[in-house]
C-alpha positions in Angstrom: 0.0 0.0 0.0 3.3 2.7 0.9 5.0 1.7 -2.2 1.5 2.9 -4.4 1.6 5.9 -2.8 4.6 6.4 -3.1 4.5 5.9 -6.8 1.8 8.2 -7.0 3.4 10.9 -5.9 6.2 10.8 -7.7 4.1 10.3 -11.0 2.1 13.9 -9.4 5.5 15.9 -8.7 7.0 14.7 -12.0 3.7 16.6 -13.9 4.0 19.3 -11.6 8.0 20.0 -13.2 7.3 19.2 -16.6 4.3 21.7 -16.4 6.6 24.8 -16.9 10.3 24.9 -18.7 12.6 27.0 -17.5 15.9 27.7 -18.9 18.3 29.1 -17.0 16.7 30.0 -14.6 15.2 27.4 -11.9 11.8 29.2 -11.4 10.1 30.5 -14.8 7.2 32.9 -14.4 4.1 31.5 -13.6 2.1 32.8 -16.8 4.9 30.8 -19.2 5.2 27.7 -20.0 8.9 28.6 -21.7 11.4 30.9 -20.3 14.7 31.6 -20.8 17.0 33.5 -19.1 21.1 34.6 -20.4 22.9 36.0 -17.2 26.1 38.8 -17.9 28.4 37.6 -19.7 26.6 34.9 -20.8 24.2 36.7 -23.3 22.8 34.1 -26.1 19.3 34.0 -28.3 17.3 31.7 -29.8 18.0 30.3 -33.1 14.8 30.0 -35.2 14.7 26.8 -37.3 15.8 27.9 -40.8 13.9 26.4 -43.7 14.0 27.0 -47.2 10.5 27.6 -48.4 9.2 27.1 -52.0 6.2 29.1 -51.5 3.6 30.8 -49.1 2.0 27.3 -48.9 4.7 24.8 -49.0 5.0 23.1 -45.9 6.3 19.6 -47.4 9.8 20.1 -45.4 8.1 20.1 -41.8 6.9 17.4 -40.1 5.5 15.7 -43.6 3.4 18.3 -43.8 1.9 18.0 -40.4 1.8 22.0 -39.2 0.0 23.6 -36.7 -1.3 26.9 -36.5 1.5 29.7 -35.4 4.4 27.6 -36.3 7.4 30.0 -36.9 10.2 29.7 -39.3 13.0 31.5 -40.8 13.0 31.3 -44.4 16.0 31.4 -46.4 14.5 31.4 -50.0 14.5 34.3 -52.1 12.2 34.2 -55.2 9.1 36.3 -56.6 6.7 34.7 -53.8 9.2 34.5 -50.7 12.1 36.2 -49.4 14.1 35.8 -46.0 12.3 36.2 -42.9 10.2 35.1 -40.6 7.0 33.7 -41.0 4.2 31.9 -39.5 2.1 29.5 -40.3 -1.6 30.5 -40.6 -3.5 27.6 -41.1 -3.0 27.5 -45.1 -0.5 29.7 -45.6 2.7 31.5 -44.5 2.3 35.1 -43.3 5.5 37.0 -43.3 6.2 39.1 -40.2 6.8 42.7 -41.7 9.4 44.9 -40.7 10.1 49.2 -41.1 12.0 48.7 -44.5 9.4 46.6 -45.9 6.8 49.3 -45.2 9.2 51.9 -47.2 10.2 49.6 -49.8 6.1 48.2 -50.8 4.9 51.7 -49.9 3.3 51.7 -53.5 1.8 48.6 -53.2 -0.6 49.5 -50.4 -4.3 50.3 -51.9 -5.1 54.0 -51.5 -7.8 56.0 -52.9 -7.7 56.6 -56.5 -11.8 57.8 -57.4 -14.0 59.6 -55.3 -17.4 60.8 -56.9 -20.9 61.4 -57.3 -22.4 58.5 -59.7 -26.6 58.2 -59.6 -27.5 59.1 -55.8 -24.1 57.3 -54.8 -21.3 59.4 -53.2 -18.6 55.9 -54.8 -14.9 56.0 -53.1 -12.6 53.3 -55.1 -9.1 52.5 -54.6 -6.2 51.5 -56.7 -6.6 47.9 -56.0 -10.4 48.0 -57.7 -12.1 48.2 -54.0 -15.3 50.0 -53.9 -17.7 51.7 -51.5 -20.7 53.0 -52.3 -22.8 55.6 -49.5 -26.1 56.7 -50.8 -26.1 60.7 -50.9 -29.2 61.0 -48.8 -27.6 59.6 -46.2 -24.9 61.8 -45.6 -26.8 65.5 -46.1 -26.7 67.3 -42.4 -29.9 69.4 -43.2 -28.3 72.9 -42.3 -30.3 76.5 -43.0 -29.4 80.4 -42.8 -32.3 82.4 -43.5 -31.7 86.3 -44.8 -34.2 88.7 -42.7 -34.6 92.2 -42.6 -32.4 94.9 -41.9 -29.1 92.9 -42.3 -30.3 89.8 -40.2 -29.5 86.5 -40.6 -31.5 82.8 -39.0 -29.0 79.6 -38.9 -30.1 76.4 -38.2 -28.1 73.4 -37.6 -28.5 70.1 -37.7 -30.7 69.4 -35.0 -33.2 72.0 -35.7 -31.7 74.6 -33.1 -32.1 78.3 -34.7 -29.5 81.1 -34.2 -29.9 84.4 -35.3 -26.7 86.0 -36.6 -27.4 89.9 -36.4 -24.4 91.7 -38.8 -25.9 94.8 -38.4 -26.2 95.1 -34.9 -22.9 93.5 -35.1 -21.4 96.8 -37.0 -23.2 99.1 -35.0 -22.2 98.0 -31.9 -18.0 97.7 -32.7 -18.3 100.7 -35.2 -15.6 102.4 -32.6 -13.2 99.3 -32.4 -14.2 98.8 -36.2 -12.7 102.2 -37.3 -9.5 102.0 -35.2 -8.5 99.5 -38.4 -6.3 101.6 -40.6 -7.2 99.5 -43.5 -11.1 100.1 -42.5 -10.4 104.1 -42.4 -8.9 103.9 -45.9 -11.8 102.0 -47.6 -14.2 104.1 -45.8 -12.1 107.3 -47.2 -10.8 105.7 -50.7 -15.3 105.1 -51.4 -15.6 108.5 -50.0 -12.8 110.4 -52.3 -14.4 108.2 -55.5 -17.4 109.6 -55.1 -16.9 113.0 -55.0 -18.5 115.5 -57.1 -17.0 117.8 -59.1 -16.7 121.9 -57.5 -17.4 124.2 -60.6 -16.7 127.7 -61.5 -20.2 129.4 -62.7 -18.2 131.9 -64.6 -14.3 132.4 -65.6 -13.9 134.8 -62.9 -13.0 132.0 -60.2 -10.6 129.7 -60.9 -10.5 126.2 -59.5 -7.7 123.4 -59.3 -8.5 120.0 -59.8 -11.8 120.4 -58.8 -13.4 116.6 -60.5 -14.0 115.0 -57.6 -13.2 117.8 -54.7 -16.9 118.0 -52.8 -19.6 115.5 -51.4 -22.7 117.0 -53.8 -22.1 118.7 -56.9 -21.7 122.3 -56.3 -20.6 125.4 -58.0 -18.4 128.3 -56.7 -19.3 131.9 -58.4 -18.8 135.5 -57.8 -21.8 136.5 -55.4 -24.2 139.5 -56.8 -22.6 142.5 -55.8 -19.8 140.3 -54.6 -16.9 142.4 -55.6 -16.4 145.3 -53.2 -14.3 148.5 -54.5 -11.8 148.0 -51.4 -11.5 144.5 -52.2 -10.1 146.0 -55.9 -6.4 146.4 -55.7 -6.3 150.4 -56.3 -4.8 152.3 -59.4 -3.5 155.8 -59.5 -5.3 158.8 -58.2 -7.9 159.6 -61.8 -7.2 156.6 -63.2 -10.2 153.5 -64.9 -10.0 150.0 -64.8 -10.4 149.2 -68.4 -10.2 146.0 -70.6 -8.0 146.8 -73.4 -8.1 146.0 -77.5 -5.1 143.5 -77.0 -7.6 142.2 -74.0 -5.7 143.4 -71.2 -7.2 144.7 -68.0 -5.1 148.1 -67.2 -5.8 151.5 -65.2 -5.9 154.2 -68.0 -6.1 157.9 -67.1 -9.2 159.5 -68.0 -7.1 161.7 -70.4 -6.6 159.0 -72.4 -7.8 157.9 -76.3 -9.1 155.0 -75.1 -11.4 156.2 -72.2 -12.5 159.0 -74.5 -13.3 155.9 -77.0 -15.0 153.9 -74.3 -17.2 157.2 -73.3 -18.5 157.9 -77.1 -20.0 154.4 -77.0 -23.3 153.4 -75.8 -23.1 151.3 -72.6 -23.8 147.3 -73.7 -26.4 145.8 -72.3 -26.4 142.0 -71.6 -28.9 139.3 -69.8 -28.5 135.9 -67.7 -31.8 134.4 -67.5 -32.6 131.5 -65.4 -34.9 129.3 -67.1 -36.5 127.4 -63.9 -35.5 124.0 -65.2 -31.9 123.8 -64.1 -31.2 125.7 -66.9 -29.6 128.9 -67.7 -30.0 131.7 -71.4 -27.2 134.2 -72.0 -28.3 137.0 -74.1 -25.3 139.4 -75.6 -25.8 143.1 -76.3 -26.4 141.9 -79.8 -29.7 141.0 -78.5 -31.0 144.9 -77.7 -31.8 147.8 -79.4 -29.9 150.6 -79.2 -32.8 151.7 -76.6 -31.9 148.6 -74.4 -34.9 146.9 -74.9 -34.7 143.3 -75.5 -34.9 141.8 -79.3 -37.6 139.3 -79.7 -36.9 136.1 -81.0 -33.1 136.6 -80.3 -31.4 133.1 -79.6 -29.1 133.7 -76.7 -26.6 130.7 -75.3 -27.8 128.1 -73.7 -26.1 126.0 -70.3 -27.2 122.8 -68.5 -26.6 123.3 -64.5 -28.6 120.3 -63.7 -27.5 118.8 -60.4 -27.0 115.1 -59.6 -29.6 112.4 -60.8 -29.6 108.5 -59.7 -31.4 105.7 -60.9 -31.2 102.4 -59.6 -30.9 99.0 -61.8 -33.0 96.0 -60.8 -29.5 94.2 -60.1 -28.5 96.2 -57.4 -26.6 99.2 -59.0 -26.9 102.7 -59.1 -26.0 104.9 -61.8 -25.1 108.9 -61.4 -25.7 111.0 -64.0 -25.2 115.0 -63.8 -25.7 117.8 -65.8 -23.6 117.6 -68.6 -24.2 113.4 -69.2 -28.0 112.1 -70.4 -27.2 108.5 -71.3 -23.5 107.4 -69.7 -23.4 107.5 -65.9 -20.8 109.7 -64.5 -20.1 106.6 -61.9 -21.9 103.4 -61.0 -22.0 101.8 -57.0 -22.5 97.7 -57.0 -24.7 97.2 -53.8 -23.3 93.3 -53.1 -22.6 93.1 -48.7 -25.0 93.2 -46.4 -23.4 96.0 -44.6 -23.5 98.4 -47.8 -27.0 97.1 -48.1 -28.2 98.2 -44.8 -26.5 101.5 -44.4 -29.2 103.5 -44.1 -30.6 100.7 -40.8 -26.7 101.3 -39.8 -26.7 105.4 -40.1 -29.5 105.7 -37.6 -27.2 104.9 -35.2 -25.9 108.5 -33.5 -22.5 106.6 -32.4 -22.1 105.3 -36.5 -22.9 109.0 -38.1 -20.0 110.8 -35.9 -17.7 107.9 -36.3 -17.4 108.3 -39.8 -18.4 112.0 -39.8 -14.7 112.2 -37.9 -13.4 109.5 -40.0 -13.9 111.3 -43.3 -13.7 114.7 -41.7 -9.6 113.4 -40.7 -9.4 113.0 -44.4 -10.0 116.1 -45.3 -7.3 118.4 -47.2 -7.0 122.4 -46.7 -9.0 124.9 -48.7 -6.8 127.1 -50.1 -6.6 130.3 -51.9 -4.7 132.4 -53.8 -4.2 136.3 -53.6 -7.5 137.0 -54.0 -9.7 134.9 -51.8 -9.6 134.2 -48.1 -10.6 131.0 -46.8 -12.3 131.3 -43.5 -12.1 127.8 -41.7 -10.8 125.7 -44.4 -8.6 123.8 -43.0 -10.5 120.0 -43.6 -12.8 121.8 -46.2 -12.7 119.2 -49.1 -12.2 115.8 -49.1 -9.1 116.2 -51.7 -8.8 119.6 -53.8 -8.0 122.9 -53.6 -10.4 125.8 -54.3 -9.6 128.9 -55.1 -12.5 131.1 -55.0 -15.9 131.3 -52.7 -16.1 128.2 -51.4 -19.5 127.4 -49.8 -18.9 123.5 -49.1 -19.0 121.6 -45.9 -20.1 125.1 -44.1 -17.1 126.4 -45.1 -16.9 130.0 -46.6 -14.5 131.9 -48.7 -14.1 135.7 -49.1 -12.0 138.0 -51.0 -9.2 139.6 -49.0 -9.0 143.2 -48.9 -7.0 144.3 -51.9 -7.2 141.1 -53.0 -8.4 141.1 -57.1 -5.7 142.6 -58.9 -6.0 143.8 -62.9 -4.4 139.8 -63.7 -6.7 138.4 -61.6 -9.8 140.3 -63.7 -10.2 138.2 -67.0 -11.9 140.4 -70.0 -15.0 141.3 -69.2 -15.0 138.5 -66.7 -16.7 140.6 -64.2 -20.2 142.2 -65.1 -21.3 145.3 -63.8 -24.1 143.8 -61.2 -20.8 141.3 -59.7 -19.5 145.2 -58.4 -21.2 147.2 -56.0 -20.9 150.9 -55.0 -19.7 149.9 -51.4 -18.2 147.4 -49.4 -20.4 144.1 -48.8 -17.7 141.5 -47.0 
């Protein structure tokens, strides 16, 4: 009875050692059944068998053919099908482990997309090995909306039906200070400005005015006022002398003792006549056009001028065209109304804060009325938005005057200045 159990439990203790292999070391880990162990100096691997494979399925050389699943082998062939490595066996066929370098060097081989497109109600994705995949179209849309309101306001909706409103105006109004602290906004804002500006006119040739195309805000005209020109404001001759146009159409003094005041006194006094025809319009008559009793010629045709101001008519597309006086069928300029913003700038200028942000905006623009000898310009100094005027100038509330002693005989073309433009005393 000892000697069976005895037997028995060396039969139990000898399963108990084979259960684990260590090598090595005495006591592998308990979750391996192999393990092996080099101490310092002692540092060795583990050799792989080496085989020489014929192909990913050959398996003749091992075991007559007998091979179970995760088998692994160094192969030592290198052909079209195999090269050296390691692989394992998969169950019907060997699967090479892959390594960095064979990523690089098979780096074309990998599929990767080659067509992606709409065909029927398909969105189709397909690869350069011929693999396809095919997602209907409907089931990909993400139903989104943005709605345009009034007054520069905008409704978005997202996906799951939740509504914001995006308000651009408001948006404008409300940063309009931070908004015009951009230097590139100030420009814009100036550069649309200065384009638009209308041209500042002479009514006659006795003001003269520099590059006056685009100088004002509205179309204006600068002229001699009635009974503008003042005898102090006439630079003086000598004592019993007559400002005179001459033949050679010179403007000199002359002393009455001349020939050519005694000329100018045998002749009767020429009579001429501006009349406004209430449309914008304005008829010059000559002295050709009286009788040598002054009364007016009937039927006389006297020289027309257009001083129509600014007219603007709007296309169905968005646009406005300008047209002024002196163009009937070709806009002067055209404004393309495309952002919101431009759109609703009439909603935006009823904001106080808006109308004296850019009122300083453009007013910092502004360039310095300025005169020559004979006119003054009384607060001109951000006038116009880019010319100079030389003359009265009535724009932005500004006023100009003639300084005292200011018109000399070059500054007094022939008969530039008609008898009412003078008065008897001084009207400044």
């Amino acid at each position: 009875m000892k000697k069976k159990v005895i037997t028995i439990g060396v039969l139990m203790m000898s399963g108990l050692a084979f259960s684990q292999v260590g090598i090595g070391i005495r006591a592998p880990h308990k979750s391996a059944l192999l393990e092996l162990k080099a101490d310092a100096g002692e540092y060795r691997g583990v050799l792989i068998p080496r085989i020489p494979l014929k192909d990913l399925t050959d398996k003749s050389l091992i075991n007559k053919g007998d091979v179970e699943t995760s088998l692994l082998v160094f192969n030592t062939t290198e052909n079209s099908v195999v090269t050296s490595g390691f692989y394992y066996w998969k169950g019907k066929e060997w699967v090479r482990l892959v390594n960095n370098q064979d990523v690089i060097d098979n780096i074309d081989n990998f599929p990767r997309n080659k067509v992606l497109g709409v065909k029927g109600d398909d969105l189709v994705l397909e690869d350069t090995k011929g693999g396809k995949v095919n997602t209907p179209i409907k089931d990909l849309n993400i139903i989104t909306t943005i709605k345009e309101g009034a007054n520069g306001i905008y409704t978005y909706t997202n996906e799951a039906g939740v509504a914001q409103v995006i308000d651009v105006t408001g948006s404008v109004i409300n940063n309009i200070t931070e908004i015009l602290k951009d230097e590139q906004v100030v420009n814009e804002i100036y550069t649309n400005v200065a384009n638009n500006g209308k041209a500042a006119t002479p009514a006659d040739t006795s003001i003269k005015i520099d590059n006056g195309g685009k100088a004002v805000l509205n179309p204006m005209q600068v002229s001699v006022a009635e009974k503008g020109i003042t005898p102090n404001k006439i630079a003086p001759g000598a004592i019993g002398t007559f400002l005179i146009t001459a033949k050679n159409g010179d403007v000199q003094w002359v002393s009455a003792t001349d020939d050519s005041i005694k000329e100018i006194l045998s002749l009767n006094q020429a009579i001429t006549l501006l009349k406004d025809n209430g449309n914008g319009t304005l008829t010059y008559y000559n002295e050709a056009c009286f009788d040598k009793d002054g009364k007016f010629i009937e039927g006389s045709v006297g020289e027309s001028f257009d001083s129509n101001t600014l007219r603007i008519e709007s296309t169905k597309d968005g646009k406005y065209l300008f047209f002024d006086g002196r163009s009937k069928d070709i806009p002067v300029a055209t404004i393309d109304v495309k952002q919101t913003v431009v759109e609703n700038i009439t909603e935006i200028l009823k904001e106080n804060t808006v109308k004296e942000e850019i009122y300083n905006t453009v007013a910092a623009q502004g360039k310095k009325a300025t005169g020559v000898d004979a006119v003054d310009i009384v607060g001109g100094d951000k006038a116009e938005v880019y010319y100079t005027i030389e003359g009265d100038n009535r724009s932005n509330g500004k006023r100009g005057k003639s300084r005292p002693t200011a018109i000399t005989i070059d500054g007094i073309a022939c008969g530039a200045i008609a008898n009412p433009q003078i008065s008897t005393k001084s009207n400044q």
